[in-house]
C-alpha positions in Angstrom: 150.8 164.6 151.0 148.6 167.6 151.4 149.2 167.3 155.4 152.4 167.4 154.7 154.5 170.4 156.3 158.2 169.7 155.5 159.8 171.9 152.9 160.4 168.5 150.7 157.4 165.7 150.4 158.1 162.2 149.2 155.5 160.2 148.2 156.4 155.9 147.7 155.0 152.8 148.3 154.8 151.3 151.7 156.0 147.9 150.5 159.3 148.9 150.4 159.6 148.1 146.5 160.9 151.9 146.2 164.0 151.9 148.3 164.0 154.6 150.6 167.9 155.2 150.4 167.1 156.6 146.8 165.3 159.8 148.7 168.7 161.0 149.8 169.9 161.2 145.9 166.5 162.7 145.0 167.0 165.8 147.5 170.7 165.7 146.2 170.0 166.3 142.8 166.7 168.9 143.4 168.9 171.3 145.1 172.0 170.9 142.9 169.7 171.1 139.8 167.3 173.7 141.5 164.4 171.1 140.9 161.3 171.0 142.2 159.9 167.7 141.3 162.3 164.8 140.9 160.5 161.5 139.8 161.8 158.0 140.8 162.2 156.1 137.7 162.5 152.5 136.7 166.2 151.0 135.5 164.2 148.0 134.1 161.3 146.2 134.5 162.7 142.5 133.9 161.3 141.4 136.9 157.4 142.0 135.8 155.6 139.9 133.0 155.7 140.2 129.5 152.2 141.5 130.1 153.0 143.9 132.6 155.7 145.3 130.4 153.5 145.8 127.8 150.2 147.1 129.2 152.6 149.8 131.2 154.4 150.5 128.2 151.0 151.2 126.8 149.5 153.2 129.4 152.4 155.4 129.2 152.9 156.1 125.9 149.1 157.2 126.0 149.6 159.3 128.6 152.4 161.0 127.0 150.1 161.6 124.1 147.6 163.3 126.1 149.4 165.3 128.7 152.3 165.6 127.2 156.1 164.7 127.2 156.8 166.0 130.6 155.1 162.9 131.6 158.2 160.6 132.7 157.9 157.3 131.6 158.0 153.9 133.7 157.3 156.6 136.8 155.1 155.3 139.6 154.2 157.7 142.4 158.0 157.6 143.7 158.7 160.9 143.8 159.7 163.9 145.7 158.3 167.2 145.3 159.4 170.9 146.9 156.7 173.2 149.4 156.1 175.0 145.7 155.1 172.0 143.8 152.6 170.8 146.7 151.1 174.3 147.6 150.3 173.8 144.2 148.4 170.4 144.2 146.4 172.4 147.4 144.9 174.7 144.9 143.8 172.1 142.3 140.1 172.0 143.3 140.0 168.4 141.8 138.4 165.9 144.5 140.8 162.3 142.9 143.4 163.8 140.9 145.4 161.2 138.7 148.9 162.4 140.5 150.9 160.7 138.0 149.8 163.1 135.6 148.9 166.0 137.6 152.2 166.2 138.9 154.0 166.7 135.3 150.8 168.9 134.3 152.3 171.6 136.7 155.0 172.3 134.8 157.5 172.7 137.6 161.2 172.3 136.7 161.6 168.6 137.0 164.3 165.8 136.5 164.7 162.0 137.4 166.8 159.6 139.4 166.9 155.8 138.4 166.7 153.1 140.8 166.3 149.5 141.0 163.0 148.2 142.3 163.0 145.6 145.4 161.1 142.9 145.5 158.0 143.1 147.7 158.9 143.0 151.2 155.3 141.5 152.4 151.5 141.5 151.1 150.6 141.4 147.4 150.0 143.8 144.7 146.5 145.8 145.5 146.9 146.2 141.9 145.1 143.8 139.6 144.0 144.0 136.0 140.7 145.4 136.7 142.5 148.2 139.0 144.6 149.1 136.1 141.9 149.1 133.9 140.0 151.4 136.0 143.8 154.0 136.7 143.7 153.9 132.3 140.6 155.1 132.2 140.6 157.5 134.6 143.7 158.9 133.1 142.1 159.2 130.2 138.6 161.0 130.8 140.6 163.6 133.5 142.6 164.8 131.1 141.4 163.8 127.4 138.2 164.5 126.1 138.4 161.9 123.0 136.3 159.4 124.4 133.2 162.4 123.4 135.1 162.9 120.5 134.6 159.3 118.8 130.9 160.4 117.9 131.7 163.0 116.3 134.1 161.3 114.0 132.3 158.1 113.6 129.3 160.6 112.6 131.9 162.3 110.1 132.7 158.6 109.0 129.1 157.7 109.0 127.5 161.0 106.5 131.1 159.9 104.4 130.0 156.5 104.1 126.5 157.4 104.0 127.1 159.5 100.3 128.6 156.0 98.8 126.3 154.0 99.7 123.6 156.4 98.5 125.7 156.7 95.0 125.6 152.8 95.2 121.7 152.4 95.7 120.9 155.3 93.2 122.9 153.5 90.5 121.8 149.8 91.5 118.0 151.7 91.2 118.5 152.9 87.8 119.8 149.9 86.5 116.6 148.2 87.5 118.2 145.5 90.4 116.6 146.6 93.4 113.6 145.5 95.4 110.7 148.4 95.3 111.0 150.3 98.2 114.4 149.3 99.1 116.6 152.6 98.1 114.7 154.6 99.7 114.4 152.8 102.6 118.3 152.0 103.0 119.2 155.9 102.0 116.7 156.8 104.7 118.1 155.0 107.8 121.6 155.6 106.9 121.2 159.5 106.6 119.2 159.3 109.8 122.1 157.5 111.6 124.8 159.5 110.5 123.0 162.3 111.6 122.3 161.3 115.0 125.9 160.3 115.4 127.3 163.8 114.3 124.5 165.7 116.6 125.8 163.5 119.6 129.6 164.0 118.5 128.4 168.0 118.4 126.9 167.7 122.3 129.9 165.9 123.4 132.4 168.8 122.3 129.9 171.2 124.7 130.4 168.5 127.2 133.8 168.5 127.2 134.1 172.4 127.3 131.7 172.3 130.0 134.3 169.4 132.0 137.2 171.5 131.5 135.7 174.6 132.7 134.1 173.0 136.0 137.5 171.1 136.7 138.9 174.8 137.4 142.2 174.0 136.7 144.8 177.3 136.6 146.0 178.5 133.7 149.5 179.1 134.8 151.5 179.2 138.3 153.9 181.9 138.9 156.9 180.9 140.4 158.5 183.8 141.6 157.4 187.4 141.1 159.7 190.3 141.4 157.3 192.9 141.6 155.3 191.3 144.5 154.8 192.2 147.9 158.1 191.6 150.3 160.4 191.4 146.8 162.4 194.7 147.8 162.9 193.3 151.5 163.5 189.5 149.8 166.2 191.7 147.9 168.2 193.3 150.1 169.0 197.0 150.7 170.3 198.5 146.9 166.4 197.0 145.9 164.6 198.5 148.8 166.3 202.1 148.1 165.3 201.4 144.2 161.4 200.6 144.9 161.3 203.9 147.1 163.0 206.3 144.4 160.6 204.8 141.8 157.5 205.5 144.4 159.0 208.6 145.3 159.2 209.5 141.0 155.5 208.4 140.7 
């Protein structure tokens, strides 16, 4: 995709699952729609297991949750996307980007085109659980940093649970049913391991500042700038005689 040249780059599967025909309707409704990205979605998945249904259901309804709602669901990496959109990827200094998610994460004006998946025309799915297992939780540590934030709240949890219990052995203590030695003891180790689990939960929010800041994503793309160099020419001549009375009144 990033060798790509053409002014429009589609991405699909080489087993022919994603019909090729369908490209024609893409570029159809990108430049009626003035689209950049149009995503080849799913009419139905009654042809995959109950399982596959629902683990993909899953993944994408986590994805949403993370990324955002731009993400389309039951979109694979069908897809067709303008010179903008990939000039774009070309400056994401990210070495595996997650596409299915980087794609919507741009932000380019996007819409969808339904189709009806094929069955496989040779080989078998390169796909297995462990593969999809692996695609989840990539998804979710390049673009969520929640899996450093369950210390934190299971230290929260723990110093929570941690004041009952201590409320519990003080009381069992002063009514005289407790071993010698034991409240002390049992108030010790579980003040000790909430705090260790809130001092981990409090490195891994550094961590994950420290992620997001070396993944160097942009903060924005422009897509068109009307002040920028060649805009007057871009124009035509009424703008070109406008730029040059507004140099000439500076």
């Amino acid at each position: 995709m990033l060798r790509a040249r053409g002014r429009w780059v589609v991405s699909l599967d080489a087993d022919l699952q994603d019909p090729p025909e369908t490209v024609a309707e893409m570029l159809r409704r990108a430049r009626a729609d003035d689209l950049d990205i149009v995503y080849g979605v799913r009419a139905d998945r009654s042809r995959d297991t109950r399982f596959k249904r629902w683990t993909a259901a899953g993944y994408y309804r986590l994805m949403r949750r993370l990324v955002g709602k731009q993400v389309p669901a039951q979109a694979g990496d069908f897809r067709l996307l303008s010179r903008a959109a990939v000039e774009a990827l070309r400056e994401l200094p990210e070495r595996s980007p997650v596409l299915r998610l980087v794609v919507p994460w741009l932000g380019f004006p996007s819409g969808e085109v339904t189709y009806q998946r094929e069955e496989r025309a040779a080989g078998r799915t390169k796909y297995p659980l462990s593969r999809m297992a692996g695609l989840a939780a990539e998804s979710v540590t390049s673009f969520s940093a929640a899996p450093l934030r369950v210390a934190t709240w299971l230290g929260l949890v723990g110093v929570a649970v941690c004041g009952v219990l201590v409320v519990v052995a003080v009381a069992a203590w002063l009514a005289g049913s407790t071993v010698t030695g034991w409240p002390s003891l049992y108030v010790a180790i579980l003040f000790l391991g909430a705090v260790q689990l809130l001092c981990l939960g409090l490195l891994g929010e550094y961590v994950a500042r420290i992620y997001t800041a070396v993944q160097g994503r942009p903060a924005y793309f422009v897509a068109s700038d009307t002040a920028g160099p060649g805009a007057a020419d871009a124009a035509g001549p009424a703008a070109g005689d406008a730029a040059e009375l507004a140099d000439s009144l500076r």
